[in-house]
C-alpha positions, 0 to 999 in steps of 0.5 A, spaced: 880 193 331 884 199 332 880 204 328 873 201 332 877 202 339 879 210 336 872 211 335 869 208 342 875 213 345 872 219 341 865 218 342 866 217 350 870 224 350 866 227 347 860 225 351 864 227 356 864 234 354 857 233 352 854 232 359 859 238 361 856 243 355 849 241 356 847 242 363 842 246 366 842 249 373 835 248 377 834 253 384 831 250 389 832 243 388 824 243 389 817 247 389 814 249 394 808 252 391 804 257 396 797 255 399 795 262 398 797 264 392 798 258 388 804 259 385 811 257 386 817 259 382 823 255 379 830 258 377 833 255 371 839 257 369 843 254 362 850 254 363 852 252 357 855 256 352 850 253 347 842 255 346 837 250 351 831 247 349 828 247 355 821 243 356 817 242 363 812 237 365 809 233 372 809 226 373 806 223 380 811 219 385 815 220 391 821 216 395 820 209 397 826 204 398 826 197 396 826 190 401 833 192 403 832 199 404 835 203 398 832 208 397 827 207 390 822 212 387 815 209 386 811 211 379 806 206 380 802 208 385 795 209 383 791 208 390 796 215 392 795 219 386 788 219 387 788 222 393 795 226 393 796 228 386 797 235 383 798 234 376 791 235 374 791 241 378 799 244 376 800 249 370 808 251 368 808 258 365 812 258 359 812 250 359 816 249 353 822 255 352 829 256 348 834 258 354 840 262 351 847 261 354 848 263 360 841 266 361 836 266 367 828 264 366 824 265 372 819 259 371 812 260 375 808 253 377 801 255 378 796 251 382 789 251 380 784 247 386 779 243 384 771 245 386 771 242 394 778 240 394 778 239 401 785 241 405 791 237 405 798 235 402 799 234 395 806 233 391 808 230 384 815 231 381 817 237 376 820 234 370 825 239 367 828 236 360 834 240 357 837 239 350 842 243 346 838 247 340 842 244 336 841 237 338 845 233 332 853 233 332 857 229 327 865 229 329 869 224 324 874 218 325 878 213 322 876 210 316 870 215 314 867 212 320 862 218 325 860 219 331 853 223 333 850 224 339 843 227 341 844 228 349 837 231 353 839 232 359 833 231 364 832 234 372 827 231 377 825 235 383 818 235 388 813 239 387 809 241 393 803 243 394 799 245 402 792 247 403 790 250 410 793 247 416 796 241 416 801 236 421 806 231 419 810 226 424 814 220 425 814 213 428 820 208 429 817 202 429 824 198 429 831 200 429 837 194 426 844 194 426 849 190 423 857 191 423 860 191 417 867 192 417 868 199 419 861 201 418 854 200 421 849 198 417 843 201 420 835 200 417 829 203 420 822 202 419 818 209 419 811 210 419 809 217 417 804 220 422 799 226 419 797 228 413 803 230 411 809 227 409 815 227 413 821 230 410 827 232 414 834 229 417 835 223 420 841 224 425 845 217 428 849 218 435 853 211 437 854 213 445 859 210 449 858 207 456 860 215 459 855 219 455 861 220 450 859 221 443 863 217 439 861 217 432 854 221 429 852 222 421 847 225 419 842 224 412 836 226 409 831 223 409 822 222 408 818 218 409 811 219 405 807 213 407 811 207 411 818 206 409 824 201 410 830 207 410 837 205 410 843 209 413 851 208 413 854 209 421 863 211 420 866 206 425 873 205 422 875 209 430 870 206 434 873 202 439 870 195 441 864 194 447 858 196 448 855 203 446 848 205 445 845 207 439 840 213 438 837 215 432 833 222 431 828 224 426 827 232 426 824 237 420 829 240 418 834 240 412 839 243 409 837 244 402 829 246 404 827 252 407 823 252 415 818 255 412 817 250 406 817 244 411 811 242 416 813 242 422 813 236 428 817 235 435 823 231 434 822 223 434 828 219 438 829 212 439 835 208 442 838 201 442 844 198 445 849 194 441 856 191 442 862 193 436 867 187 435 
């Protein structure tokens, strides 16, 4: 039993340090690919000291949420492939590539429209797999007994795709809260409004009956097609009473570009509700 504990030990440390080794960097966070040009760039940056075997490929799916809320991505939506979907469209040169330790490699994500492809917002995910050259380590314990580890470590970002001119927008078509403890749980049912999907933030004010701000959080958020979203409100130091909550839906992001996101007119929507 000892020895068999000794070699959970060494196989989580070494895991561990796997996971900090094999990581890649991506830059930005998702590709926007120019409606003029067709192409997109991802940096890719390996970390590491050890060479990367790095692999690019595109899946179809977005950002959804389940029953409650949560946010899930959906894979499965066929109806939405065929009229949004890149992957039959979308290239990455190279798609396959050894990245050496502490190198760069510019990736170019090229789009090729379709004969009569009509305007519009497309997307899929870029799928960026990477895994030590050398993928097989064996480190030996107790009693003869060895541990190897194979470790790929895979990064999903968005891939976007706008053709001629195109509009986005939201729709609030009902606001709950409910206090839990010190925090108020907020759902939202959102519709998008456009062609394109709605990406931007969402920003949450709990305002005091003198117009006083008295708790606000701000959350990125989407919404590709009607949505339920989920949002968490600090209220550890809000007093009981009476206050109004205001939820504001804007397109922008910290993480993106203004000049990568369609762009539509703020969206606010207030409810009263009370803090025990």
């Amino acid at each position: 039993m000892k020895n068999i504990k000794t070699a959970v030990v060494i196989l989580f440390l070494t895991l561990s340090y796997t996971l900090l080794q094999a990581q890649i960097a991506i830059s930005p966070p998702y590709v926007y690919i120019d409606g003029k040009s067709g192409v997109g760039n991802i940096y890719i940056t390996n970390n590491s000291t050890q060479s990367q075997e790095v692999e690019i490929s595109f899946t179809f799916g977005y950002p959804s949420s389940d029953a409650d809320g949560n946010l899930e991505m959906n894979y499965n939506d066929s109806v939405a492939y065929k009229q949004f979907a890149l992957d039959p469209l979308v290239r990455a040169f190279p798609r396959t590539f050894i990245l050496q330790a502490k190198q760069q490699r510019t990736v170019r994500v090229q789009v090729k429209p379709s004969p009569g492809m009509t305007d519009g917002f497309y997307f899929t995910r870029a799928k960026i797999l990477g895994k030590p050259q050398t993928a097989e380590v064996a480190k030996p314990v107790a009693d003869g007994i060895s541990t190897k580890i194979t470790y790929n470590f895979e990064q999903v970002i968005p891939a976007f795709y706008k053709r001629g001119k195109v509009t986005t927008g939201i729709k609030i078509d009902k606001i709950d809260a409910i206090q839990k403890d010190t925090l108020l749980l907020i759902k939202t049912s959102l519709e998008r409004l456009g062609e394109a999907p709605f990406i931007g933030s969402m920003i949450a004010k709990l305002i005091d009956s003198k117009g006083k701000i008295v708790a606000t959080s701000t959350s990125s958020t989407t919404a590709y097609f009607k949505v339920l979203r989920r949002y968490e409100l600090g209220i550890g130091k809000v007093k009981s009473g009476a206050y109004k909550l205001e939820l504001s839906f804007e397109t922008k992001r910290n993480d993106m570009a203004a000049t990568d996101l369609v762009q539509s007119q703020p969206v606010k929507e207030a409810i009263d509700i009370s803090i025990k």
